[in-house]
C-alpha positions as CSV (number, residue, x, y, z in Angstrom):
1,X,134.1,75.5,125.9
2,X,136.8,72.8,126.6
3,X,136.8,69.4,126.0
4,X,137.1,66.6,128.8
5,X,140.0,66.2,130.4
6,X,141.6,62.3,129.6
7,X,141.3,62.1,133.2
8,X,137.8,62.3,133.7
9,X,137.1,60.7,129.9
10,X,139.3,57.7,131.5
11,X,137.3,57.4,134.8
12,X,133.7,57.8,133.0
13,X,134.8,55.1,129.8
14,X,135.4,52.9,132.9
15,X,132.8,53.2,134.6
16,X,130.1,53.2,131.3
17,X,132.3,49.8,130.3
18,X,131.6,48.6,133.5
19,X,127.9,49.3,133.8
20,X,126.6,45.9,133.3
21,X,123.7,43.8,134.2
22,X,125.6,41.9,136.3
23,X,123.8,41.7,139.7
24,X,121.4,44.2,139.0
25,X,118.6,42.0,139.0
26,X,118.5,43.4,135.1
27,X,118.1,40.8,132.5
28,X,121.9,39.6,131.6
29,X,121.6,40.1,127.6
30,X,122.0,43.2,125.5
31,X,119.1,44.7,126.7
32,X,120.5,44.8,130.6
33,X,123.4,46.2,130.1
34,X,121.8,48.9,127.8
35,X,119.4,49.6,130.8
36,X,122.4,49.6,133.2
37,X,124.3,52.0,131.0
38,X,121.1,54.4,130.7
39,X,120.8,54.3,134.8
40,X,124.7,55.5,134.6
41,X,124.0,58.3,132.8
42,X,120.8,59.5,134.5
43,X,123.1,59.3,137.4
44,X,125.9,61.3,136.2
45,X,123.2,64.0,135.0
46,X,121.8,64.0,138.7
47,X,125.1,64.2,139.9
48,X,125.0,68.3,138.2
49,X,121.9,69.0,138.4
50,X,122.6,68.2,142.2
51,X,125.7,70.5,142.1
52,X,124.1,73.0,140.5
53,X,121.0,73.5,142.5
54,X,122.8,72.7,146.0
55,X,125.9,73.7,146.0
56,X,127.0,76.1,143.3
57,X,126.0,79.7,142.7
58,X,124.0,80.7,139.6
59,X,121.0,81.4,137.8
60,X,118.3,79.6,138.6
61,X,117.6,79.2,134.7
62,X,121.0,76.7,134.8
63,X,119.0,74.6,137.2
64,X,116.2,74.5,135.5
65,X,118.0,73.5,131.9
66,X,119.5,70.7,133.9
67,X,116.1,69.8,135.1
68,X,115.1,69.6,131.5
69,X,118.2,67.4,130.9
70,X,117.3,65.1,133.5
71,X,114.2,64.5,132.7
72,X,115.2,63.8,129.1
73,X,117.7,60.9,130.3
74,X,115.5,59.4,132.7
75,X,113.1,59.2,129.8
76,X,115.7,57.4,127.8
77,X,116.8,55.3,131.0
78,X,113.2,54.3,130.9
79,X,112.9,53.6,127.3
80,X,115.9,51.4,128.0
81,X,114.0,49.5,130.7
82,X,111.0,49.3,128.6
83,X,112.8,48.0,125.4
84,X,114.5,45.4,127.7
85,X,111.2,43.9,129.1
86,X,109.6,43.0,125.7
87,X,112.7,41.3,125.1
């Protein structure tokens, strides 16, 4: 297993610094941002389990782990949401 390249850790520090709030519609505090960041990552999970299922050879079980991955983050993207609203 390798680590990151700084490439790619450059490009996805940028883009989780820059996942604001900020025109979202998302409350502008904290709590936005966090929500904003969450929605990043549920996207950059998608993004492979997208690859994986559509457009890369393998076991179906690789797919299905991803699924389960997925689903975890969009539960935390929606406990972000959640946490957000009662604040």
């Amino acid at each position: 297993m390798g680590e990151l390249k700084p490439e790619l850790k450059a490009v996805l520090r940028a883009a989780w610094q820059g996942a604001t709030a900020e025109g979202t519609g998302l409350a502008g505090d904290a709590f936005g941002d966090a929500t904003a960041r969450a929605e990043l990552v549920y996207e950059v999970v998608r993004f492979f389990y997208d690859e994986a299922k559509f457009r890369t050879p393998g076991p179906s079980e690789e797919q299905e782990e991803l699924a389960k991955v997925g689903d975890a983050v969009r539960g935390y993207a929606d406990e972000m949401y959640a946490l957000m609203r009662r604040h």
